[in-house]
C-alpha positions in Angstrom: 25.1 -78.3 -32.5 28.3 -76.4 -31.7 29.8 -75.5 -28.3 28.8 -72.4 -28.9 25.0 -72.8 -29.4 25.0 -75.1 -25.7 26.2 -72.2 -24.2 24.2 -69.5 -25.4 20.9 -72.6 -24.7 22.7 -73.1 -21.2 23.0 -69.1 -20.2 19.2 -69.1 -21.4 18.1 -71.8 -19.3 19.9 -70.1 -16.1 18.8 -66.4 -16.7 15.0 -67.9 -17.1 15.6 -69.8 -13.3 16.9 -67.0 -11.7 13.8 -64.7 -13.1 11.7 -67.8 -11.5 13.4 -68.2 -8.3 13.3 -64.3 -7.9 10.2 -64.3 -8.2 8.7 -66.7 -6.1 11.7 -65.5 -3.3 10.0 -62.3 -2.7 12.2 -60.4 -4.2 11.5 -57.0 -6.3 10.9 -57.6 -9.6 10.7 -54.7 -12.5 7.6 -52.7 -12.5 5.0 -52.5 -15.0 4.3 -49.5 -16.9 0.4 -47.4 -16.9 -2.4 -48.9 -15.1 -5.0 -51.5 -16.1 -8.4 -51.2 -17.3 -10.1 -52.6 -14.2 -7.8 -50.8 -11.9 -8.7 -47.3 -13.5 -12.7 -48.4 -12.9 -12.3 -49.1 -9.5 -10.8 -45.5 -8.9 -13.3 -44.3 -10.6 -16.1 -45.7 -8.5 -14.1 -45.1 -5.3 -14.1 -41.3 -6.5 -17.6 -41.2 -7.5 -18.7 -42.9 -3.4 -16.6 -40.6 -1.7 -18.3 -37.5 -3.6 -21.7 -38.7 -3.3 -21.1 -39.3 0.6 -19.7 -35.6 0.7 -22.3 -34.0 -1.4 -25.1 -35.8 1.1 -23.2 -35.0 4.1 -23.2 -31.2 2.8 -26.6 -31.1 1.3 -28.1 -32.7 5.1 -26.6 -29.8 6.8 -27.5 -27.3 4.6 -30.8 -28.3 5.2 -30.3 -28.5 9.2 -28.8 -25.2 8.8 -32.1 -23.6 6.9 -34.7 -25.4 9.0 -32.7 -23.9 12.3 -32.9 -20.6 10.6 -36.6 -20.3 9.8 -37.1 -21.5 13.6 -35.0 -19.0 14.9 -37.0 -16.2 13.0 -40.5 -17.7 13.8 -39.6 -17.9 17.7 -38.1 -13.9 16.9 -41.6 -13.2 16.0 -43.1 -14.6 18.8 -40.7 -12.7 21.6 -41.0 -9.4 19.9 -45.1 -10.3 20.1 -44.6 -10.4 23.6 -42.9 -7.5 24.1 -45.0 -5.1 22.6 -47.8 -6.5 24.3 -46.1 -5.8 27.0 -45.0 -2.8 26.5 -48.5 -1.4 25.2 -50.4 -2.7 28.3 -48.6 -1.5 31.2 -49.0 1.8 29.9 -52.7 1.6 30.0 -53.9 3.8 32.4 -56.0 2.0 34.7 -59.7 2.8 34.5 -59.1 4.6 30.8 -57.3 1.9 29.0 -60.9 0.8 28.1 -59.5 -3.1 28.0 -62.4 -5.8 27.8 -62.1 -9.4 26.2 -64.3 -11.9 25.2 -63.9 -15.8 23.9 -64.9 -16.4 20.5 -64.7 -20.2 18.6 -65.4 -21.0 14.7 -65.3 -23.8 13.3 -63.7 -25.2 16.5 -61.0 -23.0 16.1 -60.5 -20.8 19.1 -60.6 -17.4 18.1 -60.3 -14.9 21.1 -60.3 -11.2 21.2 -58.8 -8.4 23.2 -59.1 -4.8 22.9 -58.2 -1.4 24.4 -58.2 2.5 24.0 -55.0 4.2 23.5 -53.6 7.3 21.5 -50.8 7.2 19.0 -47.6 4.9 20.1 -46.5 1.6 20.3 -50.2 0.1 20.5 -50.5 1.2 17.0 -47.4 1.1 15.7 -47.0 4.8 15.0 -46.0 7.7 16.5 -48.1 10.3 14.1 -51.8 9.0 14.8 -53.9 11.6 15.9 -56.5 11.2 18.5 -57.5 7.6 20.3 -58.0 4.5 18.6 -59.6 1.2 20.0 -57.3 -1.5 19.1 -58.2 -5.1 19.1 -55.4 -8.0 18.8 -57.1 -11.2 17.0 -57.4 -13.2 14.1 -58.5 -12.7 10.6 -58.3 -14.7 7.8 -55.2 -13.9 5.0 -58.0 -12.8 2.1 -61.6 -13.6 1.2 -61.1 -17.0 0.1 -58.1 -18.4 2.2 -58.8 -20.0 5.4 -55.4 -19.1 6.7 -55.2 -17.0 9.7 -53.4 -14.1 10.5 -52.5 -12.6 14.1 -52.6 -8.9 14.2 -54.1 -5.4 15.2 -57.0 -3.9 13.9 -57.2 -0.2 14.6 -60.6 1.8 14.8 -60.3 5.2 15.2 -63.1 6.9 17.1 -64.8 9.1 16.0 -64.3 10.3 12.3 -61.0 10.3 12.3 -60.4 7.9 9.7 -60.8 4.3 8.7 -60.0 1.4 10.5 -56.4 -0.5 9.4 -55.5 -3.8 9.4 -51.8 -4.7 10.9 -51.1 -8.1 10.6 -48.3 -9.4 13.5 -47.9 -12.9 12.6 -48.8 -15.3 9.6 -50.4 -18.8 9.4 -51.0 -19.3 13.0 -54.1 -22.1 14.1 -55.7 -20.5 17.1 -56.1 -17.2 19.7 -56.3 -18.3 23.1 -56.9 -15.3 25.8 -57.6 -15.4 29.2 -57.3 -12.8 32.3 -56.3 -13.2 36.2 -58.8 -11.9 38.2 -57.6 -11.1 42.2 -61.1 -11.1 43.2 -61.7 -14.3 41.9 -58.4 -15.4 42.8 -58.7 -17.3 39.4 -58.2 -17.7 35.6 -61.2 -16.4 33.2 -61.9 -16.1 29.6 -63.8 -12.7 29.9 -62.9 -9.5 30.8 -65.3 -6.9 31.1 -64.6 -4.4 33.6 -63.1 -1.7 31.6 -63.0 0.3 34.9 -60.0 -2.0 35.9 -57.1 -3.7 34.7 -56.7 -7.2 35.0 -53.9 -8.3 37.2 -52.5 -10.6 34.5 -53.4 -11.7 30.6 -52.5 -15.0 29.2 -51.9 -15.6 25.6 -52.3 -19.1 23.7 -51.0 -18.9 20.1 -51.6 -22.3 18.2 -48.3 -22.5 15.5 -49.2 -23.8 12.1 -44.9 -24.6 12.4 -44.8 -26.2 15.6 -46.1 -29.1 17.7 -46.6 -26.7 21.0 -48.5 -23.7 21.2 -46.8 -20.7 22.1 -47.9 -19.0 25.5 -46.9 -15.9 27.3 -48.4 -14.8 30.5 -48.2 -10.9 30.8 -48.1 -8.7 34.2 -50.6 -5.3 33.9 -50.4 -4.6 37.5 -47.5 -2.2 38.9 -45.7 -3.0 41.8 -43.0 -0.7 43.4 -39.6 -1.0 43.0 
């Protein structure tokens, strides 16, 4: 072997221990080029976590979102219920709102009814009605052969006016619940039938199909000065 084959063998041998001691020093070595196969998977299924976690996280308060929505509406319902109870029955006119009550139960469902005499306004929902009406506020089922129940006012014109009309308020509720403060009695009762006089204050009960707790709203009749 020549001299000049040992050193070209020898400048091999040192070039190969300098790559090896560089190395295992710590020191930066030329990077590789493109990515591996099992480093492209595992970005991959880091990806495809990350956007099922977001798409839950969205789709959760989507649903939050919806759920507070239809509460809000149903509890809308139930306030404007209130309110044009109230402001039908402290417009009655004492001894000729004609308001009587009575307790009614089927199937163990409580059922009550209250009705009254009034003429064409917010009692039934119209400005244009001529002559009086009795309207009643109670239950009635959706149709014939459903036994879901509807809260509304049923209109009876007296005389022969017309025919009586059907206004539902408020759909899919459980049960009616009414009962009346008497001052003489100093008491609650589940009867009214002095249509002479106005009970002092009328009580509602409302079981919701869409919640746990009844709704309830207790409604002043008499009229105190300012």
């Amino acid at each position: 072997m020549g001299l000049r084959s040992r050193n070209k063998l020898a400048f091999m041998f040192i070039a190969f221990a300098d790559q090896k001691a560089a190395s295992g020093s710590g020191r930066p070595v030329a990077p590789r080029g493109g990515f591996t196969l099992l480093e492209i998977t595992l970005a991959v299924a880091i990806l495809a976590t990350m956007s099922l976690a977001i798409y839950r996280f969205v789709q959760s308060n989507l649903t939050a979102l919806r759920a507070s929505a239809d509460a809000n509406a149903a509890d809308a319902c139930y306030s404007g219920l209130r309110d044009l109870l109230a402001a039908q029955w402290q417009s009655l006119p004492s001894g000729q709102g004609g308001m009587t009550g009575a307790p009614f139960k089927l199937n163990d469902r409580q059922r009550d009814q209250i009705q009254w005499t009034c003429g064409s306004g917010s009692g039934l929902l119209t400005r244009y009605a001529p002559g009086q009406f009795t309207v009643s506020l109670r239950l009635q089922p959706e149709n014939k052969k459903s036994d879901q129940l509807d809260l509304g006012f049923l209109r009876t014109p007296q005389g022969d006016s017309g025919q009586e009309t059907w206004v539902p308020l408020i759909k899919k509720v459980n049960s009616l619940q009414i009962q009346y403060f008497d001052p003489q009695l100093n008491n609650w009762i589940d009867r009214w039938t002095n249509a002479a006089r106005l009970p002092w204050l009328v009580k509602i009960t409302v079981g919701r199909t869409d919640a746990a707790e009844p709704w309830e709203a207790i409604i002043s009749l008499r009229r105190t000065p300012f």
